[in-house]
C-alpha positions in Angstrom: 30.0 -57.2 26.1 28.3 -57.7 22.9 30.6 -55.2 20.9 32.7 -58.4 18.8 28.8 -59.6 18.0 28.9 -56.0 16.7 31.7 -56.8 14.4 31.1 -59.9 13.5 27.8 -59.1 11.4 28.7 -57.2 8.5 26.2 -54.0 7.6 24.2 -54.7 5.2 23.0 -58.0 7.1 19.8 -58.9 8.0 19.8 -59.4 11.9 16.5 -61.6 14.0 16.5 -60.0 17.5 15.1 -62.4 19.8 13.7 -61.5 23.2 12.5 -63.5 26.3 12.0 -62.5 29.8 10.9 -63.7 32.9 9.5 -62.3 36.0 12.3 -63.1 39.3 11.1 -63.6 42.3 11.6 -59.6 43.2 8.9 -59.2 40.5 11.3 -57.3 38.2 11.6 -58.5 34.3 14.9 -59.9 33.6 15.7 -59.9 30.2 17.3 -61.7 27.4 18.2 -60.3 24.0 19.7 -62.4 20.8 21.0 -62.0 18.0 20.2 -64.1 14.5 22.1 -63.5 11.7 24.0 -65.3 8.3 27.1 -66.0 8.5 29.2 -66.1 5.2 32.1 -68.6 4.6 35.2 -68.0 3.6 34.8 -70.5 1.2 32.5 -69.5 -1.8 31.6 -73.5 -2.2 30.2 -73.7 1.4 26.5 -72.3 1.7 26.0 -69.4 5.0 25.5 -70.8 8.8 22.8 -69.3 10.7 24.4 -67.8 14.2 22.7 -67.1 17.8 24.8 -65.0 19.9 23.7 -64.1 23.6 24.0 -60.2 23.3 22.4 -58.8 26.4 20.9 -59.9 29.8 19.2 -56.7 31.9 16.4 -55.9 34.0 13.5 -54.3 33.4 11.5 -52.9 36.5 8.1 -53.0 34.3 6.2 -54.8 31.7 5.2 -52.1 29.5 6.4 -51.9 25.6 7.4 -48.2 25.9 9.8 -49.6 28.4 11.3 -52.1 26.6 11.5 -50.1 23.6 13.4 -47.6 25.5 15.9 -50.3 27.0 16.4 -51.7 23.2 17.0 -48.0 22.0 19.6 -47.4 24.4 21.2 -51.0 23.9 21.3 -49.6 20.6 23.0 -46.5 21.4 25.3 -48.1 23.2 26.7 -50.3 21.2 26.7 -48.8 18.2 24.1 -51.3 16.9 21.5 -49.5 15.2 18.2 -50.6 15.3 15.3 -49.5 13.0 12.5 -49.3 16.1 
């Protein structure tokens, strides 16, 4: 459940999504979403670490982009990620 991803990045940070799928042998699109983002030290001294996080595997029954931008809108809704789409 990607809701402690959710936590983790703070709200004014800049997040990369990263997506990838691949067709199963059922012909459905199984997809992968990640998460890139900064994350700040605790220590002032020592510089931000970039971060992947795995934050969502699904299937997709078509290839289209109005598809996919409907799965990542309700991903969105869901966990209270909000994306600008």
């Amino acid at each position: 459940m990607p809701w402690y991803i959710t936590k983790e990045i703070v709200a004014d940070a800049i997040v990369a999504i990263i997506a990838d799928g691949t067709q199963d042998i059922s012909n459905k699109e199984e997809t992968t979403i990640i998460v890139r983002y900064l994350e700040q030290s605790h220590n002032p001294d020592e510089p931000p670490k970039a971060v992947e996080r795995l934050f969502k595997v699904f299937t997709l029954h078509t290839t289209s982009g109005t598809d996919f931008k409907a799965a990542l809108w309700g991903l969105s809704m869901t966990t209270k990620f909000h994306l600008k789409i």
